[in-house]
N, C-alpha and C positions, 0 to 999 in steps of 0.2 A: 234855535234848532236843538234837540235832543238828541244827543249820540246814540244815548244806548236804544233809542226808536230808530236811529237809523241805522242804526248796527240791525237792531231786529229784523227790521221790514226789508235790507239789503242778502241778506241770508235768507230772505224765501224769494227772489230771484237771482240766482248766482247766474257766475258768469262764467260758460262752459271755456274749458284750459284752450289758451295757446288761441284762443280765438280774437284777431283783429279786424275792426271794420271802420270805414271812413265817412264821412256823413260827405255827401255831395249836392249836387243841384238837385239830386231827388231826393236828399233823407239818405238816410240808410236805407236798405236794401237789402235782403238773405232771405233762407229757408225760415217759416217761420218760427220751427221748433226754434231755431239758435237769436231769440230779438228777444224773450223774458225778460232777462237784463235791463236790453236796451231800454226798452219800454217805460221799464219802472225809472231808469237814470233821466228817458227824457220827461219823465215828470219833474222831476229835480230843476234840473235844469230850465224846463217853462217858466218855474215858481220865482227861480234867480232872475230870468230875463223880464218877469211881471215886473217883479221888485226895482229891478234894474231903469226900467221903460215908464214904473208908474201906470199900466195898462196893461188890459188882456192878452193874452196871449194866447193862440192856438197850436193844440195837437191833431194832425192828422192821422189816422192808421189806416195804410193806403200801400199795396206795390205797383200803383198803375196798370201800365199793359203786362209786368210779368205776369209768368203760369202762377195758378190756383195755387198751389203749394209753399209760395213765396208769400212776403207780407214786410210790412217797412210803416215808416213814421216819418213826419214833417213837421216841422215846426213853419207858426205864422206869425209873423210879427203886426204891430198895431194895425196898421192901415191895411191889411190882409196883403202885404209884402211876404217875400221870402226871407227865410232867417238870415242877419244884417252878417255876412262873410266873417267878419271878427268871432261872432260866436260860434259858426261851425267849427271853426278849431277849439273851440269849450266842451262843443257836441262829443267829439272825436274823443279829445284827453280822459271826458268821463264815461263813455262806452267801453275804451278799452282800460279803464283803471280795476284794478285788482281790489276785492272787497276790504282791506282794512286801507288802501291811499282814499276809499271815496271822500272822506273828512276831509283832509288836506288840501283833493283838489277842489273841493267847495266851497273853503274859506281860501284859496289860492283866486279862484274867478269872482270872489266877492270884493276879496283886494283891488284886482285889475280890474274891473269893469265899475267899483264902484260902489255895490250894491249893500244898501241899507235892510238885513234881514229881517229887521223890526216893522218894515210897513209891510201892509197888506198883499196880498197875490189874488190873480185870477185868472183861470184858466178852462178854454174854452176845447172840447173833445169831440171827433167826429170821426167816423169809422166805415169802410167800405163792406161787402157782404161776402169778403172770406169767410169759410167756415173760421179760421183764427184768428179772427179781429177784435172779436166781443172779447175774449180772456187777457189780449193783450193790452187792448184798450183798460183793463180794468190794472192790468198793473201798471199803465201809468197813472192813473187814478191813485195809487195804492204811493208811488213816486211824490205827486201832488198833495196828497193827504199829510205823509211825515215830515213834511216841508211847510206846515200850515197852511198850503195853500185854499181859495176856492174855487169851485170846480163845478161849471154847466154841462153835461153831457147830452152833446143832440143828437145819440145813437147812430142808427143809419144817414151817409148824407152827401152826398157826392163832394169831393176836393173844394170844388168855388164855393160852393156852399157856406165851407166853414171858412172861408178866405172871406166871405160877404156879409159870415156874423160878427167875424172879429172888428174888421173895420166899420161896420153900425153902432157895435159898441164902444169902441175908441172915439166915434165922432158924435157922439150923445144923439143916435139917431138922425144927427145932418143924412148919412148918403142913403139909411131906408132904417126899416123897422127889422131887429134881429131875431128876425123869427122865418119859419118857411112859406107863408103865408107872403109875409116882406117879399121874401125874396120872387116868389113868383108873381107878385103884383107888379112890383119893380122892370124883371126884363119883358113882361105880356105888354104894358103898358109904352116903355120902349119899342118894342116891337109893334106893336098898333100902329104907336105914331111914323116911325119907318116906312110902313108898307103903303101907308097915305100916300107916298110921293114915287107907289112905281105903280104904272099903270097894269089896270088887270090883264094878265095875260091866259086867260081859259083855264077852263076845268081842270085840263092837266096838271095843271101848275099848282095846284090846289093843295095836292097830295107829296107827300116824301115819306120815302121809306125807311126806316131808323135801324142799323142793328147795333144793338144796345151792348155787346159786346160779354152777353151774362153776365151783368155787374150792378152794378147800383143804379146809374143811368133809365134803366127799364123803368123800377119802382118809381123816382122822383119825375119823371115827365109822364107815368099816368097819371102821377097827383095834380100835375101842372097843368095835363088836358084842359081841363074845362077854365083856366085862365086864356086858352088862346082865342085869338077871333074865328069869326068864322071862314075866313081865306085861308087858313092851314088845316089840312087834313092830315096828322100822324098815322103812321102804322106802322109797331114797333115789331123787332123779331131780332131774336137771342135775346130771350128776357131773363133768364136766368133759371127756367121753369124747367128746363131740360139736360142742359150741355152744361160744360165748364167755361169758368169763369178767363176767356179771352182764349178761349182752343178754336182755332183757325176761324178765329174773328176780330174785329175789332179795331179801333185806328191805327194801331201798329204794325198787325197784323197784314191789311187792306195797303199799306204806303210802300213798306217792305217787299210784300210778294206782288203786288200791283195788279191783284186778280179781287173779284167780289169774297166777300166774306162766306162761310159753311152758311147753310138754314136762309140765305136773302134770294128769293124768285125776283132777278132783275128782267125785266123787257126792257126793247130798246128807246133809249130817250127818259129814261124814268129817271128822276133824282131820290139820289139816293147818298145816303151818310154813315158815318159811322163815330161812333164812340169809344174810349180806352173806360180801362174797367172802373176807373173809378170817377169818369164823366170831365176830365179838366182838358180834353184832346179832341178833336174834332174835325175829319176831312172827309169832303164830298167828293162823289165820281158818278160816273155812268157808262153806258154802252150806247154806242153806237149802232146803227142798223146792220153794220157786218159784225156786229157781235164783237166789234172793239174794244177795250178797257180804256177811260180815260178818269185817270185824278187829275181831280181839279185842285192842283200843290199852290198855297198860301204865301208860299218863302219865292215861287215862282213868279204869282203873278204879280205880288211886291215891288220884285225886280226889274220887271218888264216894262210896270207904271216910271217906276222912276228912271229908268232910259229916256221913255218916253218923251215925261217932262223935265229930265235935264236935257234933252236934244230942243224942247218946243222953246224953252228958258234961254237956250244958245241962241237961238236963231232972231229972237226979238233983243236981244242983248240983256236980257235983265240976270240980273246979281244976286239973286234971292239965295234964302237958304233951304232947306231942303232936307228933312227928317224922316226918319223909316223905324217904327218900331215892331219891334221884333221881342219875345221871352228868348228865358233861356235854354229853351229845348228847340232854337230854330235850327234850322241845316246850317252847319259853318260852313259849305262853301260859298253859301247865299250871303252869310254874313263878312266874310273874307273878301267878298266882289264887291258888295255896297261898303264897306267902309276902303280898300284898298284901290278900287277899281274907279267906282262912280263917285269915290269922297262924298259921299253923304254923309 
């Protein structure tokens, strides 16, 4: 590591006064103006946790479902995991370090974690279609670069995306090819063999109606079209071609206020979905013929299955165990009831 490069390249992202923020189960999170910093520090930091892991590592530049003005970053660890909890406290200490500690704590988190600066880095970059994503994305690039690291940038690319290159590349291409090609061969071809075993149920069913949440989502499933079969008929809307990015649309949106999304012409019975802005989110609903709203909540029907079959498990006497997976963005009171409630 060269100091006086990262004395340089740290003084053209400063870090605005009195300003603290905490890396959480989403990354960081703010107004975009105030992440420059951040950005270029989580370069830094990927480079450490390559070093550290022996393996790629991914950046996302992503605020999900917040408004268009906002903007934030994630880290991926090897297997397209979230960053290993020990580190978000590295995340953190080097966000809010003042430009002359950033030395310190760099060779502080190299101490404790480990990390052999001498081996190689690599690091994988993926960015949602805020208008602030390209600049930031480049100053963790600019993070990446003074750190020796190297660095694949696959521009535009929704969250799983880069969650599905990193771990192709950690598994020497065991779980697919780390390209977007890959990736949409991968879940068409899953999805094929899936729909094998539900029987056809008419035209209707044929069709679903997508609001894309004017995000990235829109882009990557036109490109995906022509991988699907012919039993799925897409139609997207809030493609980004008009509105802002998640303004009265989108998964968060849609779960929250429990009404259809702006820009989606629902009839009744029609299935329909929705997407957060940066495509890692995803809940279906529809209307009813009295012009009903019904979501169809995931954390929900979870629940309900395993009542189910821990009542069906009771009553034949068997002893089984019994698993519920759930991410970290499930409803905790869903998750509060399945571990406290039903002990699963």
């Amino acid at each position: 590591m060269d100091p006086e490069a990262l004395k340089k390249y740290s003084a053209l992202h400063p870090k605005p006064a009195g300003l603290t923020l905490q890396y959480g189960t989403a990354g960081f999170r703010t107004k975009a103006e105030q992440l420059d910093h951040v950005m270029f520090r989580m370069g830094l930091l990927a480079v450490l946790r390559s070093k550290a892991m022996l393996s790629t590592i991914g950046i996302m530049v992503t605020a999900s479902h917040n408004p268009e003005e906002d903007n934030g970053v994630k880290l991926i660890d090897p297997l397209g995991e979230m960053l290993h909890p020990s580190w978000e406290e590295y995340a953190t200490q080097l966000a809010n370090a003042e430009e002359h500690e950033l030395q310190k704590i760099i060779n502080e988190i190299c101490q404790k974690a480990a990390v052999n600066q001498h081996t190689d880095a690599s690091v994988f970059i993926g960015r949602d279609t805020r208008p602030s994503s390209e600049k930031l994305a480049q100053s963790a690039i600019d993070g990446i670069s003074v750190l020796g690291g190297q660095y694949h940038d696959y521009g535009l690319v929704t969250t799983p995306q880069l969650h599905y290159m990193v771990c192709c590349q950690n598994t020497q291409g065991q779980y697919g090819k780390a390209t977007l090609e890959g990736y949409y061969e991968k879940l068409s071809k899953a999805f094929t063999e899936l729909i094998k075993q539900s029987p056809s149920s008419g035209e209707s069913q044929r069709h679903l109606k997508i609001d894309c949440a004017n995000g990235i989502g829109a882009l990557k499933l036109s490109e995906m079209e022509p991988y699907l079969p012919k039993e799925v008929l897409i139609h997207l809307y809030n493609d980004g071609t008009k509105e802002k990015l998640n303004h009265l649309c989108g998964a968060d949106f849609v779960k929250v206020h429990q009404k259809p999304p702006r820009g989606l012409d629902m009839k009744p019975n029609e299935r329909c979905c929705s997407f957060d802005g940066d495509a890692d989110r995803i809940v279906y609903y529809y209307e009813d013929a009295t012009g009903h709203f019904h979501l169809i909540d995931g954390d929900k029907i979870a629940t309900l299955i395993s009542i189910f079959l821990k009542e069906l498990l009771a009553k034949v006497g068997q002893a089984l165990k019994m698993a519920v997976v759930q991410t970290a963005y499930a409803n905790g009171s869903s998750t509060r009831y399945l571990e406290e409630t039903l002990k699963v």
